[in-house]
C-alpha positions, 0 to 999 in steps of 0.5 A, a space after each residue: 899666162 905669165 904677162 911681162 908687161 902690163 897696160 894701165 890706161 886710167 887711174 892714179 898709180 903709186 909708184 915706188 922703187 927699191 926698198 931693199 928689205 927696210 920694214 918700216 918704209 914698205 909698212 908706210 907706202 902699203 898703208 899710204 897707199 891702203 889709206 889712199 885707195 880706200 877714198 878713191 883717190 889711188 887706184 895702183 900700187 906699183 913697186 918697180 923691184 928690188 924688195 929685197 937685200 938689204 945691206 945692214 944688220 941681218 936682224 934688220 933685213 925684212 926681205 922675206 916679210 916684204 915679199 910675203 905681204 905684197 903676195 898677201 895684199 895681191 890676194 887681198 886687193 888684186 894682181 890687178 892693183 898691187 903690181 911688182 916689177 921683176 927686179 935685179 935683186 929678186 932675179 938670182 933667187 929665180 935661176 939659183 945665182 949668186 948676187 955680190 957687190 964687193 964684200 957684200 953678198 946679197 943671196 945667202 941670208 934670202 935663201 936661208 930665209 926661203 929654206 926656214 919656211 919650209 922647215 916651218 911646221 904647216 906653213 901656209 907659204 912655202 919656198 916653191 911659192 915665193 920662187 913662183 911669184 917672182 917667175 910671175 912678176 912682169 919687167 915693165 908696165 905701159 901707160 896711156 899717159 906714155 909713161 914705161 915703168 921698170 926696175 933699171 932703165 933703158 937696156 943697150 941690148 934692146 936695139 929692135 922692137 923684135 927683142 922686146 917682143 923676146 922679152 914680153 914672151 920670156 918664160 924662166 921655167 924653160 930657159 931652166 929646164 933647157 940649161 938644166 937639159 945641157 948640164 946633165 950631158 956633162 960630168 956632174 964632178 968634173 965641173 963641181 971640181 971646176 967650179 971649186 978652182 975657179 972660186 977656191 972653195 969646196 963645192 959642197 961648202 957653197 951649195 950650202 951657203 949660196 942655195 941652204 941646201 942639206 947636202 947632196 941628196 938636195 935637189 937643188 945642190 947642182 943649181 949652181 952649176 946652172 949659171 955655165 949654160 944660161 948665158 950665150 950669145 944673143 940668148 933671152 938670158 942674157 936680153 933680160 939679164 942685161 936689161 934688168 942689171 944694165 948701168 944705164 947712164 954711169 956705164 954709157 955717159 949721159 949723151 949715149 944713154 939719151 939715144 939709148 932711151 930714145 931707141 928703147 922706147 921707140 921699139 916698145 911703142 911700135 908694139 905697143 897700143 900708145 906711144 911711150 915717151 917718158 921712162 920712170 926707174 930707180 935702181 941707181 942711187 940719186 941726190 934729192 931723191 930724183 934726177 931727170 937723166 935727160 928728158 925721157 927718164 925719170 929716175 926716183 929712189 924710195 928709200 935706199 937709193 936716195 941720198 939723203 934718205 930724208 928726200 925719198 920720194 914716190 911718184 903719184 902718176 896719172 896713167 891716162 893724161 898724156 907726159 911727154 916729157 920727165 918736167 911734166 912729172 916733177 910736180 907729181 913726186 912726193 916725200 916718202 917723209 912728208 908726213 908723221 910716220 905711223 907707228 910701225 912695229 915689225 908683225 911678221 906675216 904668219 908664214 915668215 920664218 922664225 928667227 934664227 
């Protein structure tokens, strides 16, 4: 059974967040944290989502390698110790969305990727198993030391501890089939034609594009007409999707989001077996590589989101000894750059895709 949270009640977790298909960083974290664990002194490693989409060159984007060796070192060392959190970049690929921001568009060059696997001849990973390790990553992980681990932040919609249990029990591959159901009551053309007016394009020429189907006779050509009955009013969907791309503090204002994360984390603890105090996420851009967005969230940034990139940090975390406060964390981050990078030369993983 899919788990959406995990439970860490001892040990040190290393935590990291967003790395948006950048090789060398993943390669230095993996082997930081391998070097670690191997003298005991690390016994998690927890990478907090958005692996993957990269904004640079297409030769420079390593998402797809990313993903399969954290699938690889979870077979290797365990789900139990390599864990990664659903983020808002893997999200799309699961339900068959597009992803932009401005000019930038996110999902065509991963799914490109995903469809060279299965063009690979005996490829060990196919595209079905990528998209099942992501159906299968949990949104957050709870801590003896009252400290949540997740992608984004707080989510606005979570205002009962009845939504998060709606959220712990999510299963992707039913809210699929259930919009699947309601799309085969309409006329398949018709919203096809609807769909190329909203956007201006042939359907057929953003299938291609948005999914790197064949054609028609794909099975997955119709998947984006999905997007027309996932959201709805107070749907799961719509609790996760919300929850996972929500603006946090830029979209409240700092005051509104404290209450946010107060409530937030108030309703998880009242199902939850300890009290959770403190909330740790990236997925907003930070200045020296962490901010404390009042005294209950932690944001970090990696890699991308850390501006300058020189001052990334990760988080070392104690998971039994109690937090109760995002001070009592500062003296466990550290610098992604402290030390000499090892020489890190991209070795795809045997079942990447050959380059174009």
């Amino acid at each position: 059974m899919t788990q959406r949270v995990l439970d860490l009640t001892s040990g040190i977790a290393m935590v990291v967040t967003d790395l948006h298909g950048a090789w060398d960083i993943y390669y230095r974290m993996r082997e930081s944290f391998l070097t670690q664990y191997a003298r005991k002194a690390v016994d998690y490693l927890v990478l907090c989502g958005d692996m993957i989409h990269s904004e640079g060159l297409e030769e420079s984007d390593s998402s797809l390698d990313i993903l399969l060796d954290i699938m690889a070192l979870q077979a290797e060392v365990g789900k139990d110790r390599v864990i990664m959190l659903l983020g808002n970049h893997e999200l799309p690929h699961i339900y068959g969305l597009t992803l932009a921001k401005g000019s930038v568009e996110y999902t065509p060059r991963f799914e490109a990727a995903l469809a060279r696997l299965d063009q690979r001849y005996k490829a060990p990973v196919r595209r079905k198993d990528v998209i099942e390790f992501l159906m299968g990553l949990p949104f957050f992980v709870r801590t003896k030391a009252g400290v949540l681990l997740t992608h984004a932040g707080a989510g606005p919609d979570v205002t009962s501890p009845q939504h998060f249990e709606r959220l712990l029990n999510l299963k992707h591959d039913a809210l699929i089939a259930a919009a699947d159901q309601e799309l085969k009551k309409f006329d398949i053309a018709s919203l096809q034609r609807g769909y190329s007016h909203f956007t201006g394009l042939s359907y057929e020429e953003q299938a291609k594009r948005y999914l790197a189907v064949t054609g028609p006779t794909d099975p997955r050509y119709n998947d984006l007409l999905r997007v027309l009955f996932l959201s709805g009013q107070n749907t799961d969907f719509d609790l996760m999707w919300n929850t996972l791309f929500s603006q946090n503090e830029l979209e409240a204002g700092e005051a509104a989001y404290h209450r946010t994360v107060k409530n937030f984390l108030q309703h998880l603890s009242e199902i939850s077996p300890h009290e959770q105090r403190v909330l740790v996420a990236g997925h907003i851009g930070v200045k020296d590589g962490y901010t404390e967005v009042g005294k209950q969230h932690l944001r970090i940034a990696s890699y991308t989101h850390a501006f300058p990139k020189r001052s990334a940090r990760y988080l070392l975390l104690n998971c039994e000894t109690p937090v109760k406060t995002t001070g009592d964390l500062i003296s466990s981050l550290k610098f992604v750059f402290d030390q000499p990078a090892p020489v890190t030369p991209l070795i795809p993983h045997p079942s990447a895709p050959a380059a174009p």
